[in-house]
NUROVO-914116 format. One line per field, with one value per atom (N, C-alpha, C, O): residue in one letter; atom name; z, y, x. Coordinates in Angstrom, 2 decimals. Layout:
N
res (A, ...)
atom (CA, ...)
c3 (Z, ...)
c2 (Y, ...)
c1 (X, ...)
This chain:
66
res (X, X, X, X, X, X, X, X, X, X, X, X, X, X, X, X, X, X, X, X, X, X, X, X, X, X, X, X, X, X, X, X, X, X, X, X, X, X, X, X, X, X, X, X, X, X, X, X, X, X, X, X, X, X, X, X, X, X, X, X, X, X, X, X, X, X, X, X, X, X, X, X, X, X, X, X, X, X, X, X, X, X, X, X, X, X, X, X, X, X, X, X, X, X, X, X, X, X, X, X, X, X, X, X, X, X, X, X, X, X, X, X, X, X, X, X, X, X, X, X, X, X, X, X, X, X, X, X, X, X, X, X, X, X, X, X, X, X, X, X, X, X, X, X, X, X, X, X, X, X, X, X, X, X, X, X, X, X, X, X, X, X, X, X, X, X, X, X, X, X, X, X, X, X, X, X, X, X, X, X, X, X, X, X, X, X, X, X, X, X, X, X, X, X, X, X, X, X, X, X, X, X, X, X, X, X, X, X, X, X, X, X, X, X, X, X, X, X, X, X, X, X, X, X, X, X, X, X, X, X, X, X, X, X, X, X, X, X, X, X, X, X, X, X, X, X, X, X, X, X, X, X, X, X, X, X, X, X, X, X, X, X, X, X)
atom (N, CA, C, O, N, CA, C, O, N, CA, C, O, N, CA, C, O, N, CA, C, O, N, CA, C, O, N, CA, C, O, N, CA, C, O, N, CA, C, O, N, CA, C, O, N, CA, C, O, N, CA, C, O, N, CA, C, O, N, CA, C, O, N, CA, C, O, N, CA, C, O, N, CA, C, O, N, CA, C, O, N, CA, C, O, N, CA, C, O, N, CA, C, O, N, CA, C, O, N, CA, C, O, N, CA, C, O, N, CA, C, O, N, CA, C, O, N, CA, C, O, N, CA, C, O, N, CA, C, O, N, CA, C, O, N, CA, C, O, N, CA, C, O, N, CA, C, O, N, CA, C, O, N, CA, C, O, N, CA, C, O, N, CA, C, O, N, CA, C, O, N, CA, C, O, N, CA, C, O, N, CA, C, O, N, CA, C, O, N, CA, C, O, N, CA, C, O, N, CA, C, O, N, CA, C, O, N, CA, C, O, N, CA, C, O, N, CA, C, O, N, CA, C, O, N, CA, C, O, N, CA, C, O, N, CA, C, O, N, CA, C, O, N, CA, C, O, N, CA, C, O, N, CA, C, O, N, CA, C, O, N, CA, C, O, N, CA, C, O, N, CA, C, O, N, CA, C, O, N, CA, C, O, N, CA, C, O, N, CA, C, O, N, CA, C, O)
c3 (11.75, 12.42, 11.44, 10.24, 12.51, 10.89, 11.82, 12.99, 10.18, 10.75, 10.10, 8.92, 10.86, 10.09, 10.73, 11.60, 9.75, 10.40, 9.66, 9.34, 9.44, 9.12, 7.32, 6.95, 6.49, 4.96, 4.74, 3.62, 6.02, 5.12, 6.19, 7.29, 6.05, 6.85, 5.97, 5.00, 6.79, 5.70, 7.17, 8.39, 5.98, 7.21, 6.89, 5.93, 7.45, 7.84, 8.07, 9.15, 6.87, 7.78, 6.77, 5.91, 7.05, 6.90, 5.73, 5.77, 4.74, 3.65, 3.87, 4.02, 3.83, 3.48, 2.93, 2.94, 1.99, 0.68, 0.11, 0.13, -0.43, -1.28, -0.82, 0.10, -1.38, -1.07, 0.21, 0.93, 0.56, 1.63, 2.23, 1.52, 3.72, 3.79, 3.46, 3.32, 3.25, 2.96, 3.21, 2.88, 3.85, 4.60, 3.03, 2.17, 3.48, 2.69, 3.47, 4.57, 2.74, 2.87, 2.18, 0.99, 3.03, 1.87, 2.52, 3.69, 1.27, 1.65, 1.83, 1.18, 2.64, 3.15, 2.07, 1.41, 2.18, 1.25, -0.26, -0.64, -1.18, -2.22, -2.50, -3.62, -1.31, -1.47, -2.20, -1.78, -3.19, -3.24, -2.57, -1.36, -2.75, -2.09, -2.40, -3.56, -1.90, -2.81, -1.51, -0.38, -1.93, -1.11, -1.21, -2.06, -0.11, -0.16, 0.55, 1.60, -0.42, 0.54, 1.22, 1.23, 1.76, 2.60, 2.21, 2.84, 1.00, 0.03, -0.82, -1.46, -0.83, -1.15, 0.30, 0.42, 1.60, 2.66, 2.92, 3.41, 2.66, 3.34, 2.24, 1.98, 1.38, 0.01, 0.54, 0.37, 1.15, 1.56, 2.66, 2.63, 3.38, 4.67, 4.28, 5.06, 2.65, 2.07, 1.17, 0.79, 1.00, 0.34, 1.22, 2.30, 0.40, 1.13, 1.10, 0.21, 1.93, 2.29, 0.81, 0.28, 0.23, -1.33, -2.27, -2.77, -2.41, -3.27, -2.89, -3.56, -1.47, -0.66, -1.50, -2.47, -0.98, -1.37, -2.67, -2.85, -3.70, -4.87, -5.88, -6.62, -5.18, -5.48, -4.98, -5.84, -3.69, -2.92, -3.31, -2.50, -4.38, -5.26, -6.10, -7.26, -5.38, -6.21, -7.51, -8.40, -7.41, -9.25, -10.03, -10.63, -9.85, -10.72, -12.01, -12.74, -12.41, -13.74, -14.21, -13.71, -15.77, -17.05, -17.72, -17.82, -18.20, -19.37, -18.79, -19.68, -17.69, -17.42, -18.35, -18.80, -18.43, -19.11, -18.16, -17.59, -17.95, -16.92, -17.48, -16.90)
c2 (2.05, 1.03, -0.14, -0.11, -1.47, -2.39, -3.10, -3.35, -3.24, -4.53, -5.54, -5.61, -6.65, -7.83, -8.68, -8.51, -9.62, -10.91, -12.40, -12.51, -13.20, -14.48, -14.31, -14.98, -13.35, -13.33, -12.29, -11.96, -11.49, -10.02, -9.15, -9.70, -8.13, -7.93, -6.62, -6.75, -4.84, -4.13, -3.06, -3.15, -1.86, -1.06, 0.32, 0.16, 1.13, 2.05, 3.54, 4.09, 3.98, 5.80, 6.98, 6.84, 7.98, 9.59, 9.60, 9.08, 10.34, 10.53, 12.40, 12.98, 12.80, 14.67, 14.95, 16.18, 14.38, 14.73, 15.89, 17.08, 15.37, 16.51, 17.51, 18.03, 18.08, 19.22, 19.16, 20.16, 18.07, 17.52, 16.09, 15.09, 16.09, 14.69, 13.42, 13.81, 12.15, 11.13, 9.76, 9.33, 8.97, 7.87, 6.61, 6.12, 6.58, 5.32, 4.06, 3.89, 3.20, 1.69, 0.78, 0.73, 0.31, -0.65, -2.38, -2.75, -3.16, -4.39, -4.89, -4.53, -5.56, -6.00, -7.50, -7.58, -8.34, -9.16, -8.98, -10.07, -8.12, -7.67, -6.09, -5.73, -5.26, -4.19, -3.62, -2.49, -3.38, -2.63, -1.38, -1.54, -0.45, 0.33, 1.69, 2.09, 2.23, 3.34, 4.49, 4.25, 5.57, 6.43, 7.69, 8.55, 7.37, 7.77, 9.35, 9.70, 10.22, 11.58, 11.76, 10.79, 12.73, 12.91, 12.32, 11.72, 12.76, 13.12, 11.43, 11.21, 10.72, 8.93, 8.61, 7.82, 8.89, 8.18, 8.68, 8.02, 9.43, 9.66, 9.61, 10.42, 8.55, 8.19, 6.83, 6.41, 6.15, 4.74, 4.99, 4.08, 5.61, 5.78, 5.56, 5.23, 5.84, 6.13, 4.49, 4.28, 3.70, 2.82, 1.33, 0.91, 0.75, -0.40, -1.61, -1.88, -2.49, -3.74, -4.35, -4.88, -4.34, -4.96, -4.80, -5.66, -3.15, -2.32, -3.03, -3.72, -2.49, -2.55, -3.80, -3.71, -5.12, -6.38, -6.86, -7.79, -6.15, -5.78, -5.73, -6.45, -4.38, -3.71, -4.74, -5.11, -5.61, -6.12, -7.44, -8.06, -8.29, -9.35, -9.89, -9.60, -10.57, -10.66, -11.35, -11.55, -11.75, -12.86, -12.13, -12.65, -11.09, -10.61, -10.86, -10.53, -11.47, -11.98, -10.77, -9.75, -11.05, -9.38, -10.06, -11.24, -8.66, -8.81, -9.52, -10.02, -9.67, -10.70, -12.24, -12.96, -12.40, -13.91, -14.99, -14.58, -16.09, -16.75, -17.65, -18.69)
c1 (8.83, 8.06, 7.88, 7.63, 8.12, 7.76, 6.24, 5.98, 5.34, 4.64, 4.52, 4.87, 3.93, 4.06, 2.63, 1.78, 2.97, 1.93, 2.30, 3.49, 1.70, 1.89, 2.61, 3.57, 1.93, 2.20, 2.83, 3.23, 3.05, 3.51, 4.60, 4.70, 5.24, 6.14, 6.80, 7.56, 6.12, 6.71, 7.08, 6.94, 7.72, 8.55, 7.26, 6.51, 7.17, 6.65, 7.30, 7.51, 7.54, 8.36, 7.83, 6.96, 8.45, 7.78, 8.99, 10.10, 8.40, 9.61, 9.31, 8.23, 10.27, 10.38, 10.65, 10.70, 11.08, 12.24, 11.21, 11.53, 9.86, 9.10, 8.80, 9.44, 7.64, 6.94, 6.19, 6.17, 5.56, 4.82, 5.17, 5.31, 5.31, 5.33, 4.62, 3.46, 4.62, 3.99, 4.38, 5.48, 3.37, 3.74, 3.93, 3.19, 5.63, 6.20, 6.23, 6.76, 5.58, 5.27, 6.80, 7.08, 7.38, 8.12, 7.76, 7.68, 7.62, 7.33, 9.00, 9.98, 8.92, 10.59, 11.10, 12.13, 10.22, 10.77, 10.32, 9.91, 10.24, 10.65, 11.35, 11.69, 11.49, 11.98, 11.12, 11.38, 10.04, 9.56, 8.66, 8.80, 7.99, 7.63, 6.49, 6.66, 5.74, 5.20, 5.32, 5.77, 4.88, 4.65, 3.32, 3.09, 2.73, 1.48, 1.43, 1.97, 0.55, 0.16, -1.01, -1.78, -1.33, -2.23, -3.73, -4.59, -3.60, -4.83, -4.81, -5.84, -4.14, -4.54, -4.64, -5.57, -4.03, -4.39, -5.98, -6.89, -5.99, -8.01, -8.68, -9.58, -8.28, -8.79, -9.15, -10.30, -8.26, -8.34, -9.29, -10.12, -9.47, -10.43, -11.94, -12.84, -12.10, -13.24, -13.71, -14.86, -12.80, -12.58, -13.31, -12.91, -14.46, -14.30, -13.84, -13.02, -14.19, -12.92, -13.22, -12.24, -14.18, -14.16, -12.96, -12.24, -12.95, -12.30, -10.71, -9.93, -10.67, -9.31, -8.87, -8.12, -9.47, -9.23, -8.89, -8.10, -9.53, -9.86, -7.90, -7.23, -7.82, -6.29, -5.61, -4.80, -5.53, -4.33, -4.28, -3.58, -4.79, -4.83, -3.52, -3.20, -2.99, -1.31, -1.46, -0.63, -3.00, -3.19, -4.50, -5.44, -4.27, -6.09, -6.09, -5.16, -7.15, -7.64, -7.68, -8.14, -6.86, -6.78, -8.05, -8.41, -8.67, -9.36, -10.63, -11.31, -11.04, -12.30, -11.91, -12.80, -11.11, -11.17, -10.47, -9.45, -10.81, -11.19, -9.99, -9.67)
């Protein structure tokens, strides 16, 4: 499945290769990708939109220095 919107545009599928399945994310215009298990997806369920927002920052300031 892919989704997308105005900035972003990734594919969506089931990897089996391992021990357990886990939903792989790939972003389409850089090909990169991770793959998530059960146990980080109901990690994110727990997570709020701060945190979320937090991680998904393509410029985060290192070190607190401005």
């Amino acid at each position: 499945m892919v989704v997308g919107e105005r900035f972003a545009h990734v594919r969506l599928t089931i990897d089996t290769n391992g021990n357990d399945p886990r939903l792989r994310i790939e972003d389409l215009s850089s090909g990169n990708s991770v793959a998530l298990d059960a146990f980080m997806l109901m990690g994110l369920t727990t997570a709020s939109e701060e945190e979320l927002t937090r991680h998904m920052d393509p410029n985060p300031k290192s070190g607190g220095i401005d």
